[in-house]
C-alpha positions as CSV (number, residue, x, y, z in Angstrom):
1,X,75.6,47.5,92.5
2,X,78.5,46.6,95.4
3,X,78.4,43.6,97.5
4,X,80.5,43.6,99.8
5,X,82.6,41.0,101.2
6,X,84.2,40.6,104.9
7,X,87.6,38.6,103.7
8,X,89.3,36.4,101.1
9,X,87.8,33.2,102.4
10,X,83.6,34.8,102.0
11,X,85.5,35.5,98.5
12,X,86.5,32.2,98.0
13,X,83.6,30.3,98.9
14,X,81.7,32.6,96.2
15,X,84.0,31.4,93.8
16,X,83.5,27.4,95.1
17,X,79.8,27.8,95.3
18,X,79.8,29.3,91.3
19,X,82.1,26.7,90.3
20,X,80.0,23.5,92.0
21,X,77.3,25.3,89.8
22,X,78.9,25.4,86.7
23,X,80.7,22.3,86.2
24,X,78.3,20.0,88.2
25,X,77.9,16.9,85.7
26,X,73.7,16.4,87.2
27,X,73.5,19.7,86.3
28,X,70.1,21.0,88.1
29,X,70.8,24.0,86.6
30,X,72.0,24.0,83.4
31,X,71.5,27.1,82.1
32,X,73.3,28.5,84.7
33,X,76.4,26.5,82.9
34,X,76.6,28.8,79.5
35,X,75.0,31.5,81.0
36,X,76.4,35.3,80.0
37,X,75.6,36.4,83.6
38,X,76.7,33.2,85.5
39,X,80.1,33.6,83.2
40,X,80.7,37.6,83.9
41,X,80.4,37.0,87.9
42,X,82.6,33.4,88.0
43,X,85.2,36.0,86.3
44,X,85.0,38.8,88.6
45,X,85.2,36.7,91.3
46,X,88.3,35.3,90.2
47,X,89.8,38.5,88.9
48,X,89.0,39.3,92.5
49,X,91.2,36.5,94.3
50,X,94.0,36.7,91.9
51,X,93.8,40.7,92.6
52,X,93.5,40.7,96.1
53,X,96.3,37.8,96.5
54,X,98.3,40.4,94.8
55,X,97.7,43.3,96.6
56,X,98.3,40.8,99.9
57,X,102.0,40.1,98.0
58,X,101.3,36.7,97.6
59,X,102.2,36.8,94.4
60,X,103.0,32.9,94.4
61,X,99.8,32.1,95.2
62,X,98.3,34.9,92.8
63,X,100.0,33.4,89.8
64,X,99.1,30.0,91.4
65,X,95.8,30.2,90.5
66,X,96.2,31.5,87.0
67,X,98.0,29.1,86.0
68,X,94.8,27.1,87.3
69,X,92.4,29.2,84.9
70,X,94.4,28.0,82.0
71,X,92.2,24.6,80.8
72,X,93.7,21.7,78.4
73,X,91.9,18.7,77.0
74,X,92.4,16.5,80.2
75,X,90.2,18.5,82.5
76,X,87.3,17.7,84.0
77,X,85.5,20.7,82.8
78,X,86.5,20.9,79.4
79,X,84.9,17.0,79.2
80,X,81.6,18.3,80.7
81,X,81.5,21.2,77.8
82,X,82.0,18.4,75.3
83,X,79.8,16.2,76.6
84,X,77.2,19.7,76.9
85,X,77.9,19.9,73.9
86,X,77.3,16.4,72.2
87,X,73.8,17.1,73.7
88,X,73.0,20.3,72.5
89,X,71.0,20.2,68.9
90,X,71.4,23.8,68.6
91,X,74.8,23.3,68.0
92,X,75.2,21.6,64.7
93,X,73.7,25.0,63.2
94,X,75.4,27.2,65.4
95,X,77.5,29.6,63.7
96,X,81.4,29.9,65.0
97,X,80.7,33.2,66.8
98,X,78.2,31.7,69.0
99,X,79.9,28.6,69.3
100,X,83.1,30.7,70.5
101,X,80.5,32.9,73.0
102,X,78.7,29.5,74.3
103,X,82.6,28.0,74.9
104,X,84.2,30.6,76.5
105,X,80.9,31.0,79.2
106,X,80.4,27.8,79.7
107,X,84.1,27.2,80.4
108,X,84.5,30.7,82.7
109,X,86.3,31.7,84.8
110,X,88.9,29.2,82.7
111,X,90.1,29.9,79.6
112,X,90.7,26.8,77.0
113,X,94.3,26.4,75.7
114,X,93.7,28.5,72.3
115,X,94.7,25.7,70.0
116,X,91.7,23.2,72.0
117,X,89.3,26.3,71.8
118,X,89.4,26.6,68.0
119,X,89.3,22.5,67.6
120,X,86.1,22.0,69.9
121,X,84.5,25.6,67.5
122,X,85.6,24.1,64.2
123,X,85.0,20.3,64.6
124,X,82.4,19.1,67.7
């Protein structure tokens, strides 16, 4: 499949329209929050911005947003995921591999500080 967008700014409303879906704290979807296919578009779209900023030369504003991708404890999203998580009951029994999986959807297309990742695996 190809869709096909007319410029960077059809591109990056994509990318604000997955994000209000993800990380909206009413949630009206919430499975679209952990989803596998929800999480494999939000990073091709981003892999798409940072790519096409690049190929544009505006490699400021290219490395710009990855350094946004990169999540720490203080973020908004990383709150809703523990709070997602606090009110899942699946996830007491979950093993770590899943856990890992359901973390690094749910938080796409950012990627937890590695050290944060493993603590919200081994101890939520």
């Amino acid at each position: 499949m190809i869709l096909e967008l007319d410029n960077y700014w059809e591109l990056l409303a994509l990318h604000k329209s997955l994000m209000a879906v993800k990380f909206d704290p009413e949630a009206y979807l919430k499975e679209a929050q952990g989803s596998p296919f929800t999480s494999s578009l939000a990073f091709k779209v981003f892999d798409l911005l940072v790519s096409y900023l690049n190929e544009e030369g505006k490699t400021k504003q290219a490395q710009e947003w990855l350094a946004w991708q990169v999540a720490d404890q203080s973020r908004f999203e990383t709150q809703l995921l523990l709070k997602r998580i606090s009110q899942s009951p699946w996830w007491a029994d979950a093993d770590e591999e899943y856990r890992n999986k359901y973390v690094v959807e749910f938080m796409s297309p950012l990627k937890l500080e590695a050290d944060i990742q493993s603590d919200i695996i081994k101890n939520c």
